[in-house]
mmCIF file of the C-alpha atoms, coordinates in Angstrom:
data_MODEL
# 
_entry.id   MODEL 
# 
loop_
_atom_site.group_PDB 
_atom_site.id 
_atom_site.type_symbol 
_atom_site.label_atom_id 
_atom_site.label_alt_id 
_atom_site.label_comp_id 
_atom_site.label_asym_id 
_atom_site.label_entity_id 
_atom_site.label_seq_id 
_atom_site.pdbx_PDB_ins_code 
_atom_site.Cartn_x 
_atom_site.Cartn_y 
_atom_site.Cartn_z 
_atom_site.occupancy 
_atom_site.B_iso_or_equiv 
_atom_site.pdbx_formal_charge 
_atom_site.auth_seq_id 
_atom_site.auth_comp_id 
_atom_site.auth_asym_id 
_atom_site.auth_atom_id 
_atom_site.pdbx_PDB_model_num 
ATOM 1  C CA . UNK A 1 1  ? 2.377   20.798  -20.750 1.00 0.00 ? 1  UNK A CA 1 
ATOM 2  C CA . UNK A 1 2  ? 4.654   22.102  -17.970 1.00 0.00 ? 2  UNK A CA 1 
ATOM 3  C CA . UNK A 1 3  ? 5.555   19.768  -15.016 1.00 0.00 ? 3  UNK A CA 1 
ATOM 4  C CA . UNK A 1 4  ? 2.638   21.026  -12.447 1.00 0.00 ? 4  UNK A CA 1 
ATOM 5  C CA . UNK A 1 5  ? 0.129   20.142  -15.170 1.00 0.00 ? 5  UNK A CA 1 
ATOM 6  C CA . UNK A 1 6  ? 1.355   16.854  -15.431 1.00 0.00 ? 6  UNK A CA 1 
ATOM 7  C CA . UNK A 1 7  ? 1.923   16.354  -12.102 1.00 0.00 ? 7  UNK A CA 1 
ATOM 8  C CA . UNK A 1 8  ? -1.495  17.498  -10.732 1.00 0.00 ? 8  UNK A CA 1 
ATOM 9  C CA . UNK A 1 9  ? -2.256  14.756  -13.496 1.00 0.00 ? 9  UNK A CA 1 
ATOM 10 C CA . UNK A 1 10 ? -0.914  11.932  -12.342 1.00 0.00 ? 10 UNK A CA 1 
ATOM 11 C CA . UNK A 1 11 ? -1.692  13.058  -8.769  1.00 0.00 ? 11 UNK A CA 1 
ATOM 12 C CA . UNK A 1 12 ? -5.050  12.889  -9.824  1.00 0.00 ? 12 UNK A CA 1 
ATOM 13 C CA . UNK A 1 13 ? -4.689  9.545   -11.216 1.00 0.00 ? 13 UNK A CA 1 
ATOM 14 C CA . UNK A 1 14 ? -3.065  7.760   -8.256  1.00 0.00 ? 14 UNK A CA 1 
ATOM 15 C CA . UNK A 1 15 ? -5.431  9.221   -5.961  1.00 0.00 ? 15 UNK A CA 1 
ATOM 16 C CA . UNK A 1 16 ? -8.337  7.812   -7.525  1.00 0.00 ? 16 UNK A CA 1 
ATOM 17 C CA . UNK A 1 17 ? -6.880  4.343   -7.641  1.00 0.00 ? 17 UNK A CA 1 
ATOM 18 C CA . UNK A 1 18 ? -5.896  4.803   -4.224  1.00 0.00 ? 18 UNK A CA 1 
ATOM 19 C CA . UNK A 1 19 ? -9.362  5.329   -3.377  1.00 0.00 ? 19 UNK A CA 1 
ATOM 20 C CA . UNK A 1 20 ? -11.106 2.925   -6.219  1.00 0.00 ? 20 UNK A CA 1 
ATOM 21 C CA . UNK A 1 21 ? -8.662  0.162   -5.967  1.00 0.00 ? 21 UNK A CA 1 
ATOM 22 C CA . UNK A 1 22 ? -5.959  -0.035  -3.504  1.00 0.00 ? 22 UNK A CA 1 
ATOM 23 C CA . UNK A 1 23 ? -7.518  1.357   0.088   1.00 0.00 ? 23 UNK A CA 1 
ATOM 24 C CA . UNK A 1 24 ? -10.523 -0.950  -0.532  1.00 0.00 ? 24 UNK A CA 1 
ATOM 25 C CA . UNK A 1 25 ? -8.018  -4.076  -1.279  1.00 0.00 ? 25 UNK A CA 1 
ATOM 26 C CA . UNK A 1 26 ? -5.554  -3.075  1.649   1.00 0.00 ? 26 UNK A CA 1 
ATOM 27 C CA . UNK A 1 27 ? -8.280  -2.625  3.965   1.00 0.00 ? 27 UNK A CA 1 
ATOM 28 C CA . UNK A 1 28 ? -9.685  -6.314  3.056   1.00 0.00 ? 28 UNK A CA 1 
ATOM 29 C CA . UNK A 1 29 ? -6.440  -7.717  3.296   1.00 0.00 ? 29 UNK A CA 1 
ATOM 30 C CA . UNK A 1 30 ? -6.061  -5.765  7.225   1.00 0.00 ? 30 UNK A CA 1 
ATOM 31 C CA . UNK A 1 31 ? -9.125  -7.231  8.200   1.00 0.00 ? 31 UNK A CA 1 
ATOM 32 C CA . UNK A 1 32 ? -7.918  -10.796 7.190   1.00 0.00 ? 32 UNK A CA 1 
ATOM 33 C CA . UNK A 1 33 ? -4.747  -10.463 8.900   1.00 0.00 ? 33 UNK A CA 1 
ATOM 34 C CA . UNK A 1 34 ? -6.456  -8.468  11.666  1.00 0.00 ? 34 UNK A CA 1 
ATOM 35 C CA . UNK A 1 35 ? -8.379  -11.887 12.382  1.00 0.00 ? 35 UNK A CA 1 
ATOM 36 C CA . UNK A 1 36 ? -5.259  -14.194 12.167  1.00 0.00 ? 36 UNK A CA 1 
ATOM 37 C CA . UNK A 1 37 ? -5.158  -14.858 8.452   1.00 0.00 ? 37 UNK A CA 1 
ATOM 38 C CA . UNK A 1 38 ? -1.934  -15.312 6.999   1.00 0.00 ? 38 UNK A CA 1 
ATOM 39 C CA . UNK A 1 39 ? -1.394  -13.630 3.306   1.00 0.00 ? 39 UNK A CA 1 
ATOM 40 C CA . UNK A 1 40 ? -1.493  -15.453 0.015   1.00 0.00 ? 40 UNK A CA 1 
ATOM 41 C CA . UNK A 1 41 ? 0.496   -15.102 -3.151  1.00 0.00 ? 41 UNK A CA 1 
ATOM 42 C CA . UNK A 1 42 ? -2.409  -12.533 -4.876  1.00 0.00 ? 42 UNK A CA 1 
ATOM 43 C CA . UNK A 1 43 ? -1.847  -10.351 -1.607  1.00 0.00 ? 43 UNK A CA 1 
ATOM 44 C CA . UNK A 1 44 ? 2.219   -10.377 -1.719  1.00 0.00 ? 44 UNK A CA 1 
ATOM 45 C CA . UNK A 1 45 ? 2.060   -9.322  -5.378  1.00 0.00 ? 45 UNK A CA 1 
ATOM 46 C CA . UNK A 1 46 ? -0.167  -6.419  -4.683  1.00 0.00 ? 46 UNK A CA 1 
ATOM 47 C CA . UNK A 1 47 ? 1.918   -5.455  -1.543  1.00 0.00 ? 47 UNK A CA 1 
ATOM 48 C CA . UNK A 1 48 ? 5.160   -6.041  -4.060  1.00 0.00 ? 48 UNK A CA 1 
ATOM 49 C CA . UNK A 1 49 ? 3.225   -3.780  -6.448  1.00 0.00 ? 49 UNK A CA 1 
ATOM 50 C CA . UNK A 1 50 ? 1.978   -1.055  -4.377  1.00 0.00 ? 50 UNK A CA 1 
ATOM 51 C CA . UNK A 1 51 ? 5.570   -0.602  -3.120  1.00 0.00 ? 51 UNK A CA 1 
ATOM 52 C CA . UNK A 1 52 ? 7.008   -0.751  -6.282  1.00 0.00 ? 52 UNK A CA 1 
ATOM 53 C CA . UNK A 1 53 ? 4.564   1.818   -7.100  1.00 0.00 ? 53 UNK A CA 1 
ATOM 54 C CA . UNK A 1 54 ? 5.627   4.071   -3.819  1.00 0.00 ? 54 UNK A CA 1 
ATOM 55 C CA . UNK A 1 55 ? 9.213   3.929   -4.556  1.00 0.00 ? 55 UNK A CA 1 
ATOM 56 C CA . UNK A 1 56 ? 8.726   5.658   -8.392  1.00 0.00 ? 56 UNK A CA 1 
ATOM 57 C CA . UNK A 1 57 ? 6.272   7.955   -6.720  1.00 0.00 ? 57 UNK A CA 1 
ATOM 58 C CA . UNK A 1 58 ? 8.557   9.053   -4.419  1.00 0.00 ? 58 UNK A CA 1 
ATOM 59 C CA . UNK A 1 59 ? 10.053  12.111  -6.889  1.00 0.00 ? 59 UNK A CA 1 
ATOM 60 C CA . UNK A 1 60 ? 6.537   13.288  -7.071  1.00 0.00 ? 60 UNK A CA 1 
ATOM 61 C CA . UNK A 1 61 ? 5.842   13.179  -3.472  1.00 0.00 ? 61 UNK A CA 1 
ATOM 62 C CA . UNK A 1 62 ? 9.009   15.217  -3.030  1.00 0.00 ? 62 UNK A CA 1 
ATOM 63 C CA . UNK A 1 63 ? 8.063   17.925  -5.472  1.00 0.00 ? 63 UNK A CA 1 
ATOM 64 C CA . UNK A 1 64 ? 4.427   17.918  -3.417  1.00 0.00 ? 64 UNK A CA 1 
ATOM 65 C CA . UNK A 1 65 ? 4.805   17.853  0.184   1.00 0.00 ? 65 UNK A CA 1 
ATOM 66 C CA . UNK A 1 66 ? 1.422   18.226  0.776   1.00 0.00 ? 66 UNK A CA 1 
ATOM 67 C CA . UNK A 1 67 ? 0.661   14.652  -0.620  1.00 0.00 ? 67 UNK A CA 1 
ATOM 68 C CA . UNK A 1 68 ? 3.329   13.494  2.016   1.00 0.00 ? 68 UNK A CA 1 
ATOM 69 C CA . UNK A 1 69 ? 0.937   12.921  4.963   1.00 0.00 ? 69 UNK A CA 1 
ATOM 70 C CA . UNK A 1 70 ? -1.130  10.431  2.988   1.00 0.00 ? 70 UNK A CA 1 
ATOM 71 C CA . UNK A 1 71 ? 1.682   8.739   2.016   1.00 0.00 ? 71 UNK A CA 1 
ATOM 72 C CA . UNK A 1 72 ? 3.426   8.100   5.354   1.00 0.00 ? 72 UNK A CA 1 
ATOM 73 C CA . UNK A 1 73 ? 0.156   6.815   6.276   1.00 0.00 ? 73 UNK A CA 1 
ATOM 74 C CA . UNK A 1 74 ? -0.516  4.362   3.613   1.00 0.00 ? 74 UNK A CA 1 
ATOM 75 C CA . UNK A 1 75 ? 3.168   3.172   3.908   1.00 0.00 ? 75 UNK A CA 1 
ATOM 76 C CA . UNK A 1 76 ? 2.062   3.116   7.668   1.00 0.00 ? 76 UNK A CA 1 
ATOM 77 C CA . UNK A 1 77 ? -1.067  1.175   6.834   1.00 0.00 ? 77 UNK A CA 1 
ATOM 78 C CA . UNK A 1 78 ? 0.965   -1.491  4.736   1.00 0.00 ? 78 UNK A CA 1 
ATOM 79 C CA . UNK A 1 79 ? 3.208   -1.990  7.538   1.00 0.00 ? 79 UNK A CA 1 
ATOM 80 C CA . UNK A 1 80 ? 0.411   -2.716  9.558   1.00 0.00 ? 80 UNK A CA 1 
ATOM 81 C CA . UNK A 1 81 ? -0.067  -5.315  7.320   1.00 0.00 ? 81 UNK A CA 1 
ATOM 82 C CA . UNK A 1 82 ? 3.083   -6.994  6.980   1.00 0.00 ? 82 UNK A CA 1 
ATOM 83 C CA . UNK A 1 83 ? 3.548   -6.794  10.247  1.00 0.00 ? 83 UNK A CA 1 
ATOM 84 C CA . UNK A 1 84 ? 0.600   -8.876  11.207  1.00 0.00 ? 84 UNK A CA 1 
ATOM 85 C CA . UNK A 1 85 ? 0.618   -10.900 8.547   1.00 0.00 ? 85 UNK A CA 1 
ATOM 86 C CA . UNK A 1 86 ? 4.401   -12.010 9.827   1.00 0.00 ? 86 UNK A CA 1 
ATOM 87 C CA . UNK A 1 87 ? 3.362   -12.570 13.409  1.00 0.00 ? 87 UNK A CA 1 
ATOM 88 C CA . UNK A 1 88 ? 0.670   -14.825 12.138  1.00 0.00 ? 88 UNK A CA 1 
ATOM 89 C CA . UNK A 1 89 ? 2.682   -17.075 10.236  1.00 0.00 ? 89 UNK A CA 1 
ATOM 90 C CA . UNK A 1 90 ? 5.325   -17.769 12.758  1.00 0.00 ? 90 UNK A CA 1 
ATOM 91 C CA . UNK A 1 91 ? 1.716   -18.528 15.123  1.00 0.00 ? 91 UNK A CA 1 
ATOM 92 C CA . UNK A 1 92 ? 0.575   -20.811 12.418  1.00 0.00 ? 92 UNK A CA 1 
ATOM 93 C CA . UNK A 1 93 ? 1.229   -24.593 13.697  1.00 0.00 ? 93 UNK A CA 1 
ATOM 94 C CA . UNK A 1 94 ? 4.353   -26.730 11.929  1.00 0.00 ? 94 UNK A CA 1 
ATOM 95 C CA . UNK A 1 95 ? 2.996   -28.843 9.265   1.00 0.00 ? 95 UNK A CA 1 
ATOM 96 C CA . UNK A 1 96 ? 5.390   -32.142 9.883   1.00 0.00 ? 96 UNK A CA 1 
# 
């Protein structure tokens, strides 16, 4: 197997658990934090994991440019997140 069958093979495989698995679970999560949730530790693991994910991905993405569009916006999308998610814990009120 040369390295464009494997990649179109593993391209195929993180696309459909972007669409099966992640989207739906990152889109939950930006809905919570959308209406002033704050994350909890099952959400920071998957965030941990999705970017640990990205960052050995990033090779293939290079090699493919044409996968770089989605990318940038579901890094953009799980900024979103953070972001929000970080602006509603510092609104939370001080437990003392």
């Amino acid at each position: 197997m040369d390295r464009e069958e494997k990649d179109a093979g593993i391209l195929q495989a993180l696309a459909e658990r972007m669409e099966s698995q992640r989207l739906p679970r990152a889109l939950s999560i930006k809905e919570r934090v959308d209406n002033g949730e704050t994350l909890n530790e099952l959400d920071i693991q998957f965030l941990k994991e999705v970017l640990e994910d990205a960052q050995r991905a990033m090779p293939l993405m290079e090699r493919h440019p044409e996968w770089q569009s989605l990318a940038a916006s579901l890094i953009n999308l799980y900024k979103e997140i953070t972001d929000k998610a970080l602006e509603n814990e510092k609104n939370q009120p001080k437990d003392h």
